[in-house]
C-alpha positions as a printed NumPy array, in Angstrom:
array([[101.484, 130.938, 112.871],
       [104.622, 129.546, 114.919],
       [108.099, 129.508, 113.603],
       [108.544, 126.116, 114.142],
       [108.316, 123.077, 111.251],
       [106.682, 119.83 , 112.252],
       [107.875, 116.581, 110.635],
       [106.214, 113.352, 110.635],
       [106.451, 109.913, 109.078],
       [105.202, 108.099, 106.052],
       [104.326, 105.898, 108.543],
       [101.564, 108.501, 109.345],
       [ 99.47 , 107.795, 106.275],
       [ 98.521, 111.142, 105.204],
       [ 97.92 , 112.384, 101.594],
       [100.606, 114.024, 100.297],
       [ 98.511, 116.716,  99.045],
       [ 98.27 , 117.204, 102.843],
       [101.547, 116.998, 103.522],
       [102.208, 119.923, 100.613],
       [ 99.671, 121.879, 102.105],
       [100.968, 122.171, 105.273],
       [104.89 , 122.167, 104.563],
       [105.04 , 119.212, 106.664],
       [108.826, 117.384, 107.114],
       [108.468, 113.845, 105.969],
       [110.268, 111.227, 106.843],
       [110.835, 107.805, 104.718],
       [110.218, 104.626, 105.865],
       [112.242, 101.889, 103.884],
       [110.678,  99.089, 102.908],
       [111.477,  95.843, 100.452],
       [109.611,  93.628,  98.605],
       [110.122,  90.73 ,  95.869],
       [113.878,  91.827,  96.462],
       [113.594,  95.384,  95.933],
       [113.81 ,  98.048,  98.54 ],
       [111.893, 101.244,  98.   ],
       [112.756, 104.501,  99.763],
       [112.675, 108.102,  99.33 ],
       [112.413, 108.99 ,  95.784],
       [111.845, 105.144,  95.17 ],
       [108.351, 104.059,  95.469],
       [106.168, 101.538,  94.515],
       [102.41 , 102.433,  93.614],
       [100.072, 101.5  ,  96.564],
       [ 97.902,  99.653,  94.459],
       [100.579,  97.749,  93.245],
       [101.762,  97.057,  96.494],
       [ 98.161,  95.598,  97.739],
       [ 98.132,  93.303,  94.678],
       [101.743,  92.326,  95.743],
       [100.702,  91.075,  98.797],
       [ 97.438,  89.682,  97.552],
       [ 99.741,  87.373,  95.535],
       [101.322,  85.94 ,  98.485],
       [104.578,  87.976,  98.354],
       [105.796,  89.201, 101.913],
       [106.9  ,  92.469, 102.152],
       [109.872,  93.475, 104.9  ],
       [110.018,  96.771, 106.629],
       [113.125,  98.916, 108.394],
       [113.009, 101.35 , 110.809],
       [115.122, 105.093, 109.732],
       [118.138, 104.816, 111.943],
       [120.072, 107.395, 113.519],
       [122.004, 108.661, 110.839],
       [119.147, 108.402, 108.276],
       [117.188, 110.907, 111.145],
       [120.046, 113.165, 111.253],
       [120.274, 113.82 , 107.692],
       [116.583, 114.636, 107.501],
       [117.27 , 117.061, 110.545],
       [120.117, 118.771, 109.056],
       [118.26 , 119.381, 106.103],
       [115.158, 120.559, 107.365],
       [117.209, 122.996, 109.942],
       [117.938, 124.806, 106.344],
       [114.227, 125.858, 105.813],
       [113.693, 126.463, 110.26 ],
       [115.564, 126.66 , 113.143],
       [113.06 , 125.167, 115.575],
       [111.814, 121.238, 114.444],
       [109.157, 119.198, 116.34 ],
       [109.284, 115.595, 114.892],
       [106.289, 113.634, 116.027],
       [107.687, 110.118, 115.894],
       [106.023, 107.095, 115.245],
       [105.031, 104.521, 117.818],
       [108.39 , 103.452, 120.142],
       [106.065, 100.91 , 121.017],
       [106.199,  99.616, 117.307],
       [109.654, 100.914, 116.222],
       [113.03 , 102.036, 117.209],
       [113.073, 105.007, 115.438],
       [112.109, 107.458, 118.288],
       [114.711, 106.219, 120.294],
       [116.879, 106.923, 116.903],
       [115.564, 110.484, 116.699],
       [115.985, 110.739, 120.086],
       [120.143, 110.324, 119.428],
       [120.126, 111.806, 116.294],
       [118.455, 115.098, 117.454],
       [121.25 , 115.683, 120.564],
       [123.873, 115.277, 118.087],
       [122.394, 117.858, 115.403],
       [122.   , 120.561, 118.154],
       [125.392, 119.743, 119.586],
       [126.906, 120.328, 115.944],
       [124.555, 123.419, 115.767],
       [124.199, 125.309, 118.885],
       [121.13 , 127.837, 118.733],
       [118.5  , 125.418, 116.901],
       [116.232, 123.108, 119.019],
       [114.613, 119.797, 118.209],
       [111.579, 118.309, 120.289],
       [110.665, 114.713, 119.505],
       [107.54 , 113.554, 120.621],
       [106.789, 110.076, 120.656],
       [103.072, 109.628, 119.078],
       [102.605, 106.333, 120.731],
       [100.42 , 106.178, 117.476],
       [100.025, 103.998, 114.307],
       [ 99.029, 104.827, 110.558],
       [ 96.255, 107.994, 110.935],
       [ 96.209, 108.206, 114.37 ],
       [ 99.945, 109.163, 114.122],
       [ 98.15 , 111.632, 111.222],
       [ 95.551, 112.875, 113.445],
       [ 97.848, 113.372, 116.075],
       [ 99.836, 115.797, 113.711],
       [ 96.681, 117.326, 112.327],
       [ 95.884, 118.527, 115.889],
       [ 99.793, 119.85 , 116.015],
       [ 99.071, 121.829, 113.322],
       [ 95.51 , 123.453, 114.076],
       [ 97.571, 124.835, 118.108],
       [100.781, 125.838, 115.401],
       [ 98.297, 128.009, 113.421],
       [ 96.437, 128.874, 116.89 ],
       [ 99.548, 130.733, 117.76 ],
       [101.036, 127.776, 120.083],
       [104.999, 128.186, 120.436],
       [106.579, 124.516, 119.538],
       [107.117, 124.114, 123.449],
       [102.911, 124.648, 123.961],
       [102.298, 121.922, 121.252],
       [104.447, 119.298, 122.336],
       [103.076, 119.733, 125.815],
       [ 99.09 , 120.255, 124.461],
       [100.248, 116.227, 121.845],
       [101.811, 114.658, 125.475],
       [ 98.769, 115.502, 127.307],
       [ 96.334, 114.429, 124.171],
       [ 97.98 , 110.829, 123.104],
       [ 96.375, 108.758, 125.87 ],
       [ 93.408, 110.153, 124.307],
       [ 93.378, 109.316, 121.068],
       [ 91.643, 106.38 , 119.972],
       [ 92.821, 103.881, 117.807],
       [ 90.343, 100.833, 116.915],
       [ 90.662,  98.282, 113.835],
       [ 89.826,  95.18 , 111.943],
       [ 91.788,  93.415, 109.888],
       [ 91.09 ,  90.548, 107.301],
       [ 94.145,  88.008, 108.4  ],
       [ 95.901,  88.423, 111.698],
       [ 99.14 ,  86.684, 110.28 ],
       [100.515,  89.57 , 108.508],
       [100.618,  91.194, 112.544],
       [102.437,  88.011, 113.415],
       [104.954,  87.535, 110.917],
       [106.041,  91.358, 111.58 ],
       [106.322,  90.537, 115.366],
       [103.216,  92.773, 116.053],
       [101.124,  90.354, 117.944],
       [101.394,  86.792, 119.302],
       [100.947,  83.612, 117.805],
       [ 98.075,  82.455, 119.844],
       [ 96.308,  85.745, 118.639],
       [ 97.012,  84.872, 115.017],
       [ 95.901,  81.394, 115.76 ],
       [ 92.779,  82.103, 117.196],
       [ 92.142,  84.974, 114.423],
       [ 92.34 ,  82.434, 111.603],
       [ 89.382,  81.016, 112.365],
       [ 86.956,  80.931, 109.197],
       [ 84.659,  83.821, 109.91 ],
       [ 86.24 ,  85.008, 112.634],
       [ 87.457,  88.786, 112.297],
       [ 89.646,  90.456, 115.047],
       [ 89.044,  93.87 , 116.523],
       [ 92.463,  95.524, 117.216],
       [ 93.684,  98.672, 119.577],
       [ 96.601, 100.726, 120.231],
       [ 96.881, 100.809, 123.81 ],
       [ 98.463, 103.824, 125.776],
       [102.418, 102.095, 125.073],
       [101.467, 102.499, 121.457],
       [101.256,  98.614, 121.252],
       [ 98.424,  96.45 , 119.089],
       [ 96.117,  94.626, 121.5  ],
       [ 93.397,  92.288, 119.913],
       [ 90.805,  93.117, 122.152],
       [ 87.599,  91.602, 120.373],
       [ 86.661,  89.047, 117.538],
       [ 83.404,  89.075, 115.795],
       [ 81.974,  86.911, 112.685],
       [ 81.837,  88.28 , 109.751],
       [ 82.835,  91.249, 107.552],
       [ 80.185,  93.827, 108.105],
       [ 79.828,  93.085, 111.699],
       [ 83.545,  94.214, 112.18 ],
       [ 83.163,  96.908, 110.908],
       [ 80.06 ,  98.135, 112.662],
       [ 82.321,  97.128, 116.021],
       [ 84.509,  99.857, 114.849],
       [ 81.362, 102.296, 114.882],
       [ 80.26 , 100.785, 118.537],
       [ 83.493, 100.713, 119.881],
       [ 83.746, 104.85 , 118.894],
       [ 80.267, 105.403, 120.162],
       [ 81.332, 103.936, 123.642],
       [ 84.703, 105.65 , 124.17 ],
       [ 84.152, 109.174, 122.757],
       [ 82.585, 110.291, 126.277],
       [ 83.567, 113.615, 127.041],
       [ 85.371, 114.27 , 124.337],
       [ 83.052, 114.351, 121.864],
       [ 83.344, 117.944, 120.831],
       [ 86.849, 117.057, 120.414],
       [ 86.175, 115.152, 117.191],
       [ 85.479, 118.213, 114.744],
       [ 87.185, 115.603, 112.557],
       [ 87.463, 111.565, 112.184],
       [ 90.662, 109.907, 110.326],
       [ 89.64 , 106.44 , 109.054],
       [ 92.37 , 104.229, 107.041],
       [ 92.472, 101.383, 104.557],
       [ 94.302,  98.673, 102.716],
       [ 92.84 ,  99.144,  99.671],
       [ 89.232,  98.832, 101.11 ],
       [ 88.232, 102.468, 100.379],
       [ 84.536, 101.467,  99.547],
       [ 84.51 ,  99.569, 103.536],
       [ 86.058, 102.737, 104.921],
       [ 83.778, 104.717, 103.205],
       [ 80.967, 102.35 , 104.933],
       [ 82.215, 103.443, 108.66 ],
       [ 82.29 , 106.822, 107.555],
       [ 78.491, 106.653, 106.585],
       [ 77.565, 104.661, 109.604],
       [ 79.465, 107.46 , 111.9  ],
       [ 77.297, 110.141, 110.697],
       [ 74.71 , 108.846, 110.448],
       [ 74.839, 107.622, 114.104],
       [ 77.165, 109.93 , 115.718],
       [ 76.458, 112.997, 113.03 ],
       [ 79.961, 114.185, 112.615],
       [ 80.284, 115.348, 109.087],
       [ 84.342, 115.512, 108.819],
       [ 86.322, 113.045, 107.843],
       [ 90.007, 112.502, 106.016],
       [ 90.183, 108.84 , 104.588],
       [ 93.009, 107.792, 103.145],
       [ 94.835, 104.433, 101.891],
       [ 97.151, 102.773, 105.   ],
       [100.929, 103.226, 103.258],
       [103.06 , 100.177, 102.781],
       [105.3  , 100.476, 105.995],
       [101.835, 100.192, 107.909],
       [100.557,  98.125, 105.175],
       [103.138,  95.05 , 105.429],
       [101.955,  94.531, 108.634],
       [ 97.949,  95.033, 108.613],
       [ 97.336,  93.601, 105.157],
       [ 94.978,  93.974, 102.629],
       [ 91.67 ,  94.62 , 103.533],
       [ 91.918,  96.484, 106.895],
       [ 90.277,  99.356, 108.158],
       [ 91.139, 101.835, 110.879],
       [ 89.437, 104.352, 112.848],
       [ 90.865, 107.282, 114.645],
       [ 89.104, 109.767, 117.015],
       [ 89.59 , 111.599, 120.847],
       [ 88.107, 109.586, 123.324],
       [ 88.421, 109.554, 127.558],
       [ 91.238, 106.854, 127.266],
       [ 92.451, 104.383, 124.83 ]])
C-alpha cells in the first residue's frame, strides 16, 4: 500500500467501522440544533436526530473553516507526511476552498510534507464511494499523485440520484429554489434529485407516490450505468432513517441489474439537515452524471 493517508468528511456518510478499518482522516462537520451545537467528540445519536426533525425542530449546519482544516492537517501530518483530503462538494460548501488555504499554509510552516485536496464534487455516499475507490488504487499500489489524478478523471462519472420526502428542508438550507420546493409540495408528488457535474442538487424528475420514487432511482441507474457497468463491483445507497426503503432499492438492483454488493448506511446529520427524514440515495459509476 501507498504512504499516503486519505481524509474525508462526516459529510461522507460512511460507517465508522469503515472509517476504523481503513485509518481514514475524518473531518467534523459542526452542526446545531434546539440550541446546541454538536461537533467532534460531541454528538447527537442519529436516531435522535431524525426524531428531532420529525418534531418540527430545524437543524443549522457550518462549514469547517480554515483554521478548523489546519488543525486537522497538522495533526494528521503526525501519523504521515503525504495527506490527500477528498473534500466535500465546493458546489455545496466552502470548505474546499478552506482546505484549499489551509493546506498552503501547513506546507509553508512544514516544508517536505505535501497535501492534495481534491474536490469530490460529491454529496453524502457518493463523496463515500468516491473515497472507497481512493482506497482500492492506494492498496493497488497508486502513489497519492496517481489517485488524485485516477478521483479527477472518475467524479464526472459518478452518479448521484435521489428522492426525498419534503423538498423544503433543500430550500430552507439554500440547496434548491423556491419554485422547486413549491412545486415538490404537492400532495403525492415526490421529487427525483441529482448531483450534477458542479456538485450542485438539480431536481430533475417528480413522480407520485412513494414506491414509484423509489423504483425511479432503480430506472434512472439502469439507464446511466452504460459502459461502466463493470465499474460498479459495488453500489452505496443512503438513508434518513428509511433503512427498510433503502434496503427495497437494494433488492430491486439485484434483482434487475444482479450486482450483489452493496454498503448502506444512514445519511449523517450535516447531510441530514438538509435532505430530511425519509430520503434515499443511490450512488454508482455511470457515462456522465
Amino acid at each position: 500500500m501507498s504512504d499516503f493517508k486519505i481524509i474525508t468528511n462526516t459529510t461522507a456518510d460512511l460507517p465508522m467501522d469503515y472509517i476504523k478499518e481503513n485509518n481514514l482522516g475524518l473531518m467534523v462537520f459542526n452542526y446545531t440544533v434546539k440550541g446546541e451545537t454538536y461537533s467532534r467528540g460531541h454528538e447527537l445519536d442519529w436516531k435522535e436526530f431524525y426524531r428531532l426533525m420529525r418534531e418540527g425542530n430545524v437543524p443549522a449546519t457550518s462549514q469547517v473553516n480554515p483554521e478548523e482544516c489546519r488543525g486537522y492537517f497538522e495533526e494528521y501530518l503526525e501519523e504521515c507526511g503525504q495527506l490527500l483530503y477528498i473534500c466535500f462538494s465546493s458546489g455545496l460548501s466552502g470548505t474546499y476552498n478552506n482546505a484549499c488555504l489551509a493546506a498552503q499554509m501547513v506546507m509553508e510552516a512544514h516544508p517536505g510534507c505535501k497535501i492534495m485536496v481534491v474536490d469530490s464534487k460529491c454529496a453524502s455516499m457518493g463523496e463515500g464511494l468516491l473515497v472507497h475507490k481512493a482506497l482500492m488504487q492506494q492498496k493497488a499500489g497508486k502513489t497519492m499523485e496517481e489517485t488524485a489524478a485516477w478521483l479527477e478523471e472518475n467524479i464526472p462519472h459518478l452518479v448521484h440520484i435521489f428522492t426525498v420526502d419534503d423538498l423544503n428542508h433543500l430550500y430552507r438550507g439554500g440547496r434548491v429554489s423556491r419554485t422547486a420546493a413549491v412545486v415538490g409540495t404537492v400532495v403525492g408528488v415526490k421529487p427525483i434529485l441529482h448531483v450534477d457535474g458542479e456538485g450542485r442538487l438539480i431536481p430533475i424528475q417528480k413522480v407520485r407516490g412513494r414506491k414509484k420514487s423509489l423504483h425511479a432511482l432503480t430506472e434512472y441507474m439502469e439507464k446511466k450505468m452504460g459502459a461502466y457497468r463493470e465499474a460498479n463491483d459495488i453500489i452505496f445507497i443512503s438513508h434518513g432513517d428509511a433503512l427498510e426503503d433503502a434496503k427495497a432499492v437494494r433488492d430491486e438492483i439485484k434483482e434487475r441489474l444482479h450486482i450483489d454488493s452493496f454498503l448502506i448506511n444512514h445519511i449523517g446529520p450535516t447531510i441530514g439537515a438538509h435532505s430530511g427524514p425519509g430520503a434515499i440515495a443511490l450512488f454508482f459509476m455511470g457515462e456522465s452524471r
